[in-house]
N, C-alpha and C positions, 0 to 999 in steps of 0.2 A: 724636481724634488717637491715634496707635499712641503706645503707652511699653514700657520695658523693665523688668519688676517683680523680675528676679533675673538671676545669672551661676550657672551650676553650672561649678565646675571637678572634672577627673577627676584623681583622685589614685592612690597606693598606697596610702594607711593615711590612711581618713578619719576616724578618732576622733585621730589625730596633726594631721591638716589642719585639721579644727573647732577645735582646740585654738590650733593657732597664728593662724589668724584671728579667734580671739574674745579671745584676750590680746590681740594686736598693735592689730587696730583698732576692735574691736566691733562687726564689722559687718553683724551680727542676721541676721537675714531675706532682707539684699538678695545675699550669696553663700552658696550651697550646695555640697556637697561630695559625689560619689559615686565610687565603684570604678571606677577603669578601669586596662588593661593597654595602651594603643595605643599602637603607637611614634613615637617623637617623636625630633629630635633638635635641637638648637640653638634659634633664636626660636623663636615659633609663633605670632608675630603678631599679639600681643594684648598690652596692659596697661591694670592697673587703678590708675586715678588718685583721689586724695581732695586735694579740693581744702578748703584750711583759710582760716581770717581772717589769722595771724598766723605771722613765723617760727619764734615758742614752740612755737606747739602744732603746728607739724611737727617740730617734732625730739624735742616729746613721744611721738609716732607712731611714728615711724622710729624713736625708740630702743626704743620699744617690743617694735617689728617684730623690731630686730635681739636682744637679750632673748628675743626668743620662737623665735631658731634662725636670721630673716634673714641672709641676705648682703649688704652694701654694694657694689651697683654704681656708683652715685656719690653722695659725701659733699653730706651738704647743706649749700649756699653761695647767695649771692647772685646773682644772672644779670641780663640786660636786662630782663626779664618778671616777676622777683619773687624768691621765696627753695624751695629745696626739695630734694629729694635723691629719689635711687633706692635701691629694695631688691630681692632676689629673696628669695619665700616660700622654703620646703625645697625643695615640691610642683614649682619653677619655676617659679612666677606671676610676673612681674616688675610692684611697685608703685611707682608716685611718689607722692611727698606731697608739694604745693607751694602756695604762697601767692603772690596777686599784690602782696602790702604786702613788703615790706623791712624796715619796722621794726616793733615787738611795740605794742601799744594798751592793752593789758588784760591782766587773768589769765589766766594758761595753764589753756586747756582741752583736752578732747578731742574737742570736737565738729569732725563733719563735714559742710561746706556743700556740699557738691558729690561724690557717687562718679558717676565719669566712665569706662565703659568705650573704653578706644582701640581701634583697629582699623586696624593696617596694611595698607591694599589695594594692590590692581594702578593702579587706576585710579580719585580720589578723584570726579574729573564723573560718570563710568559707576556706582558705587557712591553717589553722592547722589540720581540718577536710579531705580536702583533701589529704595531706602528712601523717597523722595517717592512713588514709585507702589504702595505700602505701608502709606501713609497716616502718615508720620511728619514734622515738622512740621520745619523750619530754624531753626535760634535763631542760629547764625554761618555766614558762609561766605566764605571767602579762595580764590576759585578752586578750584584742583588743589590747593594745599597743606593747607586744610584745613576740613573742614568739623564741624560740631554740629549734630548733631539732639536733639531733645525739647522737651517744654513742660518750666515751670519749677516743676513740680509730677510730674515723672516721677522714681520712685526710681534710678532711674539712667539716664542720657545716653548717648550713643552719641556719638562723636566718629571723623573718618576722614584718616586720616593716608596718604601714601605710605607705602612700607612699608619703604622704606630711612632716610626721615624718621622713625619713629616708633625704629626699634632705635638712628637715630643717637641721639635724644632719650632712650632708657631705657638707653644706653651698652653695646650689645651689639654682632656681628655680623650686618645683615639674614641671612644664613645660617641655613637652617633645613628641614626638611623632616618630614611624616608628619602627626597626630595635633597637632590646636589641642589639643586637651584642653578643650575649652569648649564649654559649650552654653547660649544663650540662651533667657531665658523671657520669653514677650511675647503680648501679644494681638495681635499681627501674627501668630504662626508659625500652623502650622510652615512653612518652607522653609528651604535652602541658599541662600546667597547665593552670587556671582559668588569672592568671593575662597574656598569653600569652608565657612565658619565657621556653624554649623547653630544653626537656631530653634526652638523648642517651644513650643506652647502654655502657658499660664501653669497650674500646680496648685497644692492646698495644699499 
């Protein structure tokens, strides 16, 4: 089964980008950081999600995030679904950090059970169909609204949201054009997919 073993995001100043993603969430190996200049403006389509046990140790996260420079796009609170909030990196990245429990169990940690890359498509059928003939496996699927791919041993998830769904969900404008700023590393790549967002083979 195809997995996804990193995210490169393209920044301005990536000894500044390393910096704030290794305070904020510690998140080693599975994001990378290189140079880019492409223009971007508003979403771009993407966010990355860490999903935790408990609503402690998201707001250990996210305060973290926001300490290491983040923005507050939405504070974290309780919802039908669980507990959690939004942040945007410096860089633009917009992260969530959310828990499906409501209430805290144990000692605040930092561990993360779950980093979940999203991806706001055109078309979530059309885009499942592409990543299944891919060779990437279903672990959820709700129709068109949304689907999950990966085994449960993939360092990171792919997740496929509509693309108005996913900005509503990370509290922005769908609005957005140019430059995802993102490049996936996968033993699937390389290709471009349908919604544009590009793959690469995996390196050290």
């Amino acid at each position: 089964m195809a997995t996804i073993e990193f995210v490169t995001i393209e920044v301005a100043d990536t000894t500044a980008a390393d910096g704030f993603y290794t305070a904020a969430f510690g998140l080693g190996p599975r994001v990378r950081v290189r140079t880019a200049e492409a223009s971007t403006t508003g979403f771009r389509g993407f966010t990355l999600s860490l999903v935790v046990s408990q609503p402690a140790n998201a707001n250990s996260l996210l305060d973290s995030a926001l300490d290491a420079g983040a923005t507050s796009l939405k504070p974290a609170a309780k919802s039908l679904w669980g507990y959690g909030g939004v942040v945007q990196a410096p860089d633009g990245t917009i992260c969530t950090v959310a828990s499906s429990a409501k209430k805290d169990s144990g000692p605040v940690t930092r561990q993360i059970d779950a980093f979940v890359l999203q991806l706001g498509v055109a078309d979530v059928a059309a885009s499942k169909r592409f990543y299944l003939d891919r060779g990437f496996a279903v672990a959820k699927s709700y129709g068109r609204r949304y689907v999950e791919l990966g085994t449960p041993s993939s360092p990171v998830k792919l997740a496929l949201y509509p693309r108005r769904t996913l900005a509503k969900v990370a509290g922005v404008s769908a609005d957005g054009a140019g430059s995802h700023r993102l490049t996936i590393g996968s033993d699937a790549g390389p290709f471009t997919d349908p919604d544009g967002f590009v793959w690469e083979p995996e390196s050290p």
